[in-house]
C-alpha positions in Angstrom: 165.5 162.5 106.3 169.4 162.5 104.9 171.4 165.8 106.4 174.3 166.4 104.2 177.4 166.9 105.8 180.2 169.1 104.3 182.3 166.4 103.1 179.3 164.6 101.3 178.0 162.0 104.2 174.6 161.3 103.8 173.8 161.2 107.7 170.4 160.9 110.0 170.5 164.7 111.4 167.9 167.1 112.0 163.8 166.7 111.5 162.1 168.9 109.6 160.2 169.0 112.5 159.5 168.3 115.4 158.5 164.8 117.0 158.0 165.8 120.3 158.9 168.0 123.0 162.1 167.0 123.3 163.1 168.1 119.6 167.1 169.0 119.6 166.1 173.0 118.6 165.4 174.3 122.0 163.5 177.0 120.1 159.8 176.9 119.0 159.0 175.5 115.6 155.9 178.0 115.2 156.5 179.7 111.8 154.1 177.8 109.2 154.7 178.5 104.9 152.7 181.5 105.5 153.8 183.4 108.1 156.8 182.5 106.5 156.6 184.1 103.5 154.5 187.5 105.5 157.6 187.5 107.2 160.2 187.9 104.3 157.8 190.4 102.7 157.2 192.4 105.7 161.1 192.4 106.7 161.8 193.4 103.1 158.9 196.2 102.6 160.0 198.3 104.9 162.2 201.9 106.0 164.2 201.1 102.7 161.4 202.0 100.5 159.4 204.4 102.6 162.4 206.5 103.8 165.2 205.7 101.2 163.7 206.0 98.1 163.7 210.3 97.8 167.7 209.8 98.1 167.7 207.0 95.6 166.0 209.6 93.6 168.0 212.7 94.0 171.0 210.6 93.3 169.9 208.9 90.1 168.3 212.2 88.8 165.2 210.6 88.6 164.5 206.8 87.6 164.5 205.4 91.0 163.4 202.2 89.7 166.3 201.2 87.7 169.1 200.8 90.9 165.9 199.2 92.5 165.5 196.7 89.7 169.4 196.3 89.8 169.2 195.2 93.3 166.5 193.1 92.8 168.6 191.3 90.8 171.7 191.0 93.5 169.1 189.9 95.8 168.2 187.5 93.4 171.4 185.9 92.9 172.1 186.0 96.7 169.4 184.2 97.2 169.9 181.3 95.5 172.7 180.8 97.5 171.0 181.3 100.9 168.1 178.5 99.9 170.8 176.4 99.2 173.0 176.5 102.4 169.6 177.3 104.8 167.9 174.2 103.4 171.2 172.1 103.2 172.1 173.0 107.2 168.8 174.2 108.6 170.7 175.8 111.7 169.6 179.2 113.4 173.6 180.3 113.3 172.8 181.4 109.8 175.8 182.7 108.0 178.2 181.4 110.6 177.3 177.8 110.8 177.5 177.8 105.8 180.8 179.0 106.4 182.1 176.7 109.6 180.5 173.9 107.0 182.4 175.0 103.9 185.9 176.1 105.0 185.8 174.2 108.7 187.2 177.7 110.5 186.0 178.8 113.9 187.4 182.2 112.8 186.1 182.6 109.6 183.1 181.6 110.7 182.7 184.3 114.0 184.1 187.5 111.6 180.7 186.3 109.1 178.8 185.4 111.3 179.5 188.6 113.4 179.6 190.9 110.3 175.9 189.7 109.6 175.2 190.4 113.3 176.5 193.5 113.4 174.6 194.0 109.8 171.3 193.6 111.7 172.1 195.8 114.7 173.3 198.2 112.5 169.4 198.2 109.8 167.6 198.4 113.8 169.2 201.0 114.5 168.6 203.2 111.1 164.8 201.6 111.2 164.8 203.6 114.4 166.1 206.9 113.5 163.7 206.4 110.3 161.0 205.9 113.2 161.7 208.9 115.0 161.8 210.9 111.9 159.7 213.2 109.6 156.4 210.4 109.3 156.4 210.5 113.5 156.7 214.4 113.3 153.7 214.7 111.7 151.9 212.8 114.0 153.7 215.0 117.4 156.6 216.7 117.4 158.8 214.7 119.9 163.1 214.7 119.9 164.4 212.3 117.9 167.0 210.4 119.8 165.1 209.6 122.9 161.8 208.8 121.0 164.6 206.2 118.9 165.5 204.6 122.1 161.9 204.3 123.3 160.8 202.3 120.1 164.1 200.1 120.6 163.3 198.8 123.9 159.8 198.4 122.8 160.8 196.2 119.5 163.0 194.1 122.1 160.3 193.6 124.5 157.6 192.4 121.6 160.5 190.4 120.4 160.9 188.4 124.0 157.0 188.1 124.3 157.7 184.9 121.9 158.4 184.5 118.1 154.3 183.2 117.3 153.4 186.5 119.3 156.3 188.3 116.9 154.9 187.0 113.8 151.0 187.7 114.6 152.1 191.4 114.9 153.8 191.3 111.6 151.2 189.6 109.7 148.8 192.9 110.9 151.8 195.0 110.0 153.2 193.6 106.7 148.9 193.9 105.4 149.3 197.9 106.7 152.6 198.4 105.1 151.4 196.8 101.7 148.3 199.3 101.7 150.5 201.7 102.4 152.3 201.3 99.0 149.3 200.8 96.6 148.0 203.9 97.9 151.4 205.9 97.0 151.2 203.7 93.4 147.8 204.9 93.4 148.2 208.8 93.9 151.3 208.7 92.3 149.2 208.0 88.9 146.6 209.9 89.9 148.7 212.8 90.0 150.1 212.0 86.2 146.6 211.3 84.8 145.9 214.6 86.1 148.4 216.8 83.8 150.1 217.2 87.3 153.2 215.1 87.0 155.7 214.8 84.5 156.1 210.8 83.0 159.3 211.9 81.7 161.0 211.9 85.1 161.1 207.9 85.3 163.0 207.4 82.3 165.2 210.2 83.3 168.9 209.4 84.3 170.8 212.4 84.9 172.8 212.0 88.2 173.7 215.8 89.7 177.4 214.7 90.4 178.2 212.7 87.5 179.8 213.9 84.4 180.2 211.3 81.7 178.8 207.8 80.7 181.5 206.1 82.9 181.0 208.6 86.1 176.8 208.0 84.9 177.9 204.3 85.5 180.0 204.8 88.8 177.0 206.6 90.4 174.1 204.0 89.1 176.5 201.3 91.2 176.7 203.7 94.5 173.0 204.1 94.5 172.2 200.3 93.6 174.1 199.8 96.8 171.9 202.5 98.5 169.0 200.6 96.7 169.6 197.1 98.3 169.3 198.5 101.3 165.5 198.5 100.2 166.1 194.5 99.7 167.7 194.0 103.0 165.7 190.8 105.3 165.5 188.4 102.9 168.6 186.9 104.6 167.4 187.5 107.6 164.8 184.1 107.1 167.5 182.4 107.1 167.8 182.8 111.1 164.7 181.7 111.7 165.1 178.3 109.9 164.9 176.8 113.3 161.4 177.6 113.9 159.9 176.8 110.7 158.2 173.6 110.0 159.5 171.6 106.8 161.9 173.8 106.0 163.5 172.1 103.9 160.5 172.6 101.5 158.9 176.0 103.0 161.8 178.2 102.8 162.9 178.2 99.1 159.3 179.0 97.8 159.4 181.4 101.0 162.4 183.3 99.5 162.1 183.5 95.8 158.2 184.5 96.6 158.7 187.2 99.1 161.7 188.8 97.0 159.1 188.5 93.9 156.8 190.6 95.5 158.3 193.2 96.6 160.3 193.7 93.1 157.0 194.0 91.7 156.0 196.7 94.7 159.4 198.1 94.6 159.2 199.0 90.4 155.8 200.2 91.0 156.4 202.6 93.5 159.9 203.8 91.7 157.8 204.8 88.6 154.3 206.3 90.2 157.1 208.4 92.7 159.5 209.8 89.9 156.4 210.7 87.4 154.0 212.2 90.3 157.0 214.6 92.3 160.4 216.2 91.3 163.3 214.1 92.8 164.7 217.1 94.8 161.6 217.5 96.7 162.1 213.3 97.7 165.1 214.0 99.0 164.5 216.7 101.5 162.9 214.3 104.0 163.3 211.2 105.1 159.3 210.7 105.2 159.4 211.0 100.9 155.8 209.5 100.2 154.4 212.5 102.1 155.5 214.6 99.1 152.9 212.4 97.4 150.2 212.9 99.3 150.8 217.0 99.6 151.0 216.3 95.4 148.1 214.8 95.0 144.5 215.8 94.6 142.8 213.3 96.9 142.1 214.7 100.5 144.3 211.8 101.8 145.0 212.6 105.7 148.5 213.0 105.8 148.4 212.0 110.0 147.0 208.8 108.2 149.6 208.1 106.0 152.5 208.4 108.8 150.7 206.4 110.9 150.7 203.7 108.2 154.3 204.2 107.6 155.3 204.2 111.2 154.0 200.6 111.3 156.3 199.4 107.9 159.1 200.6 109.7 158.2 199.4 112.9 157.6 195.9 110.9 161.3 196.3 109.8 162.5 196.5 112.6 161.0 194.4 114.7 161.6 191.5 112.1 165.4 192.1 111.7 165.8 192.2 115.8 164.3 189.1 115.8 167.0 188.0 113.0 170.0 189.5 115.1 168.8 187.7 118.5 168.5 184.3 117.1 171.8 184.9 115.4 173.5 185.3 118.5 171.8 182.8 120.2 173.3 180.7 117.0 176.5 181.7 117.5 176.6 181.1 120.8 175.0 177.6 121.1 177.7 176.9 118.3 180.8 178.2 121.1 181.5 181.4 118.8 179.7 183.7 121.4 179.5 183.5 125.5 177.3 180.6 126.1 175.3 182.6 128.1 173.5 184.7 125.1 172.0 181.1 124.1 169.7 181.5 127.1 166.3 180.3 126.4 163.3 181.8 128.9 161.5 178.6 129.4 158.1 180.1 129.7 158.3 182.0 126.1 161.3 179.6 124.6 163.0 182.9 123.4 166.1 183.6 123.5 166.0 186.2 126.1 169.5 187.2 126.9 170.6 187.5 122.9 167.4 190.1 122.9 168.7 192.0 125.8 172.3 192.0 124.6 171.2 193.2 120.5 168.7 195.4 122.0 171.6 197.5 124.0 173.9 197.3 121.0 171.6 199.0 118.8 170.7 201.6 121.0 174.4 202.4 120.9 174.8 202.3 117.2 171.9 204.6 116.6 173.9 207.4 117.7 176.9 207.4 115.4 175.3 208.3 112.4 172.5 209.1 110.3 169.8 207.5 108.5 171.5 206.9 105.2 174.6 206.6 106.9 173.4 203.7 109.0 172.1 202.3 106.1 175.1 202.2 103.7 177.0 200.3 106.3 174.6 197.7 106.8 174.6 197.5 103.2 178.5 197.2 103.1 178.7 194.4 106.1 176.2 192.4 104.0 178.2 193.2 101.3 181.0 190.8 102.7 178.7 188.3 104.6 177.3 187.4 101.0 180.8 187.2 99.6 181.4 184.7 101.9 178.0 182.8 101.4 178.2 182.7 98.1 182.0 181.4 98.3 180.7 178.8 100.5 178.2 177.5 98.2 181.0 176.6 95.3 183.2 175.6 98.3 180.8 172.7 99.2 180.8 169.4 96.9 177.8 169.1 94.7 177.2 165.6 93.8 175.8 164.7 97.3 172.3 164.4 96.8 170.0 165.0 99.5 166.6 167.2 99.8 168.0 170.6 99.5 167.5 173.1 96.8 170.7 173.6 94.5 171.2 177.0 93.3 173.0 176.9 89.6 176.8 177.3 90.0 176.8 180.5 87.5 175.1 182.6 90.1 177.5 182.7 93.1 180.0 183.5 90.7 178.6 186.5 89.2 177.1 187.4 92.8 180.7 187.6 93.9 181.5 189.8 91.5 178.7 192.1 91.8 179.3 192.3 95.5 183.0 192.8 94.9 182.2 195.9 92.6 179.6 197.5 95.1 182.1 197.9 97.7 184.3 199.2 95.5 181.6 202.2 95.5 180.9 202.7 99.7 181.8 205.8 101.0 184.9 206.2 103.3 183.0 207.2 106.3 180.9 203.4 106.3 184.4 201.8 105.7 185.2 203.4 109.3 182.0 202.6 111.4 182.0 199.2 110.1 185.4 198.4 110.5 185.4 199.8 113.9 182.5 196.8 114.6 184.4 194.3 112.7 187.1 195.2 115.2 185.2 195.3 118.3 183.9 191.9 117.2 187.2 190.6 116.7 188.7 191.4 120.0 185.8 190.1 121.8 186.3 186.8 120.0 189.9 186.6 121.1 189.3 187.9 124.6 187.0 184.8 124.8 189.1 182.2 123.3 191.4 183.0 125.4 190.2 184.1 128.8 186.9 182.0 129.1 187.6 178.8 131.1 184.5 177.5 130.6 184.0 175.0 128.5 182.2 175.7 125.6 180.8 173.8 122.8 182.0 174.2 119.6 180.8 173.9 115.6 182.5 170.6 115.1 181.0 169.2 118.2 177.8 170.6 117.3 177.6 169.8 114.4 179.1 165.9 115.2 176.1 165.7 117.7 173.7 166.6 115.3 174.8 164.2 112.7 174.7 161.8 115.0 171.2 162.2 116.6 
């Protein structure tokens, strides 16, 4: 099958799958259309909608669904550009390995490919605290922190087990989770048809902070940035391109299909919520959908409901750790990490050493900040990676041919833009914690360009090899 290179050669390169054992991915090529697509939507419906969406609400004043809808459509757009570059270099570096392709710099390449690691470490990390919060304390009242750290190094140990192993648990999950949210769309009705609830809270737009239509405007921006959060995974596919059979065909139906559904969950569950309970009582918890249940007159267990909760976020997180250990292990079979994080465990063919090393570094991130906190930055670091992504896609020459999806030039361009104005709205305290990462990053990338003297192999000659397979 023709690999397009970055300067428009039509070369032999990778499969879309494999031939034998001795296929040039020394990762598993396990994940079928299916649990393809169960992935996206289970790493999408997750913490973001069942903890976030009571603060989307309080800050909005009420029609959750329209930043939710707005970020839909960013996700949208961002997408294109992902089903282009992921089915044009089907490569588990991700965002590293577009950007190495499009602008040819090992630097450029680490920061984005770093920032989107760092992303994912950072979403673990507030799935975790979302874990250990209100849903769990219904269930057993248990401190928060320790309980965080617990579920960590359990995600990390499901995640070594193997990626099949991985993605049977999240098909179980991903069904729970779904349920999960009919039922809320369900009672949230129920409680409207029942003189209960109040239908004119969803088409109510009265933020508590904002005075004025441009202020109004200001705020809808901040909490579609909050909202995207809800969105956040659909990249993460991306990662796993790797171990996905025909990619090159799966992933794009994968993509636009898994963001389709949960838009449609998504403005559901914005409408059902804002009509069935008052937006300050959402926001008082981070477990937001119990409000729901206490509102409603169905006998619903309430132990029940956590438990079905605890598994969405669990989902989350367990599906993004698996996105921020093969991106280190992309990274580093590409030179831009220590080689020794692209350690494979023969017996599992996981990359065990990039699961140790993410599974540390988000036990450390969950403890310098909050849930919402933790969330806006991994919202802002994604904010840049899809900059860059997007940049990379009009960067790259289009009359190559080749079996890759094209995304229309139009939408990179206004999903700059967009990105570009939702930073413009993140609050000072994110701009600190992330750039304190990005920094981190940065002098671990010079401390190993310069100190390492092992050889390492680098994009180029990766990507040379590869073309030339």
């Amino acid at each position: 099958m023709p690999f397009v290179e970055h300067d428009g050669r039509v070369t032999t390169g990778m499969p879309t799958e494999p031939t034998n054992q001795n296929d040039e991915s020394s990762l598993r090529r396990a994940i079928t259309p299916k649990l393809l697509l169960l992935f996206i939507v289970g790493d999408v419906l997750g913490a973001g909608i069942y903890a976030l969406v009571g603060e989307v609400g309080v800050r909005t004043g009420g029609a959750m669904w329209v930043p939710l809808l707005l970020a839909l459509a960013l996700a949208a757009i961002v997408a294109a550009s992902y089903a282009e570059l992921a089915t044009r270099f089907p490569r588990a570096g991700g965002s590293a390995v577009y950007t190495h392709e499009a602008f040819g710099s090992s630097s450029l390449s680490f920061l984005v490919g770093f920032a989107m690691l760092a992303a994912g470490i950072t979403s673990v990390a507030a799935l975790a605290l979302a874990f250990a919060g209100d849903y769990l304390d219904v269930l057993v009242d248990v401190p928060q922190t320790p309980v965080a750290i617990a579920f960590v190094l359990t995600i990390g140990l499901l995640n070594a087990r193997g990626i099949k192993e991985s993605l049977g648990a999240n098909v179980v999950m991903t069904m729970i989770e779904l349920t999960g949210l009919v039922l809320i769309v369900i009672l949230g009705f129920g409680i409207v048809f029942s003189g209960d609830g109040d239908p004119g809270r969803a088409v109510s737009f009265d933020p508590p902070d904002a005075n004025g239509g441009f202020e109004v405007f200001l705020t809808l921006l901040s909490v579609a940035g909050l909202a995207f959060y809800s969105y956040v995974g659909f990249e993460t596919s991306a990662n796993v391109i790797e171990e996905t059979t025909n990619p090159r065909r799966t992933f794009p139906r994968a993509l636009f299909g898994g963001l389709a559904i949960a838009g449609v969950a998504y403005a559901l569950v914005g409408v059902a919520v804002a009509m069935a309970v008052p937006a300050d009582r959402l926001g008082s918890t981070s477990g937001p959908f119990l409000e729901v249940i206490r509102a409603s007159t169905v006998d619903f267990p309430e132990w029940l409901f956590s438990a079905i909760a605890l598994v969405a976020v669990a989902n989350g997180a367990l599906l993004t750790s698996i996105m921020a250990s093969r991106l280190a292990y992309g990274m580093a079979d590409e030179g831009l990490l220590p080689k020794r994080l692209a350690t494979v465990l023969p017996s599992r063919q996981t990359p065990v050493v990039a699961i140790a090393a993410v599974t540390v570094a988000v036990m450390l991130m969950l403890m310098t900040g909050g849930l919402a906190a933790l969330a806006e930055t991994t919202v802002l670091l994604l904010l840049f990676v899809f900059i860059a992504i997007q940049a990379a896609v009009l960067r790259l020459p289009r009359d190559v041919g080749g079996d890759f999806f094209h995304a229309p030039r139009p939408l990179p361009i206004a999903g700059i833009a967009m990105c570009a104005l939702l930073l413009t709205q993140q609050p000072f305290d994110n701009w600190i914690r992330a750039g304190l990462v990005m920094a981190a990053g940065a002098l671990a990338y010079v401390a190993k360009r310069t100190f390492e003297t092992r050889p390492e192999t680098s994009l180029t000659t990766v990507s040379q090899s590869r073309t030339n397979s």
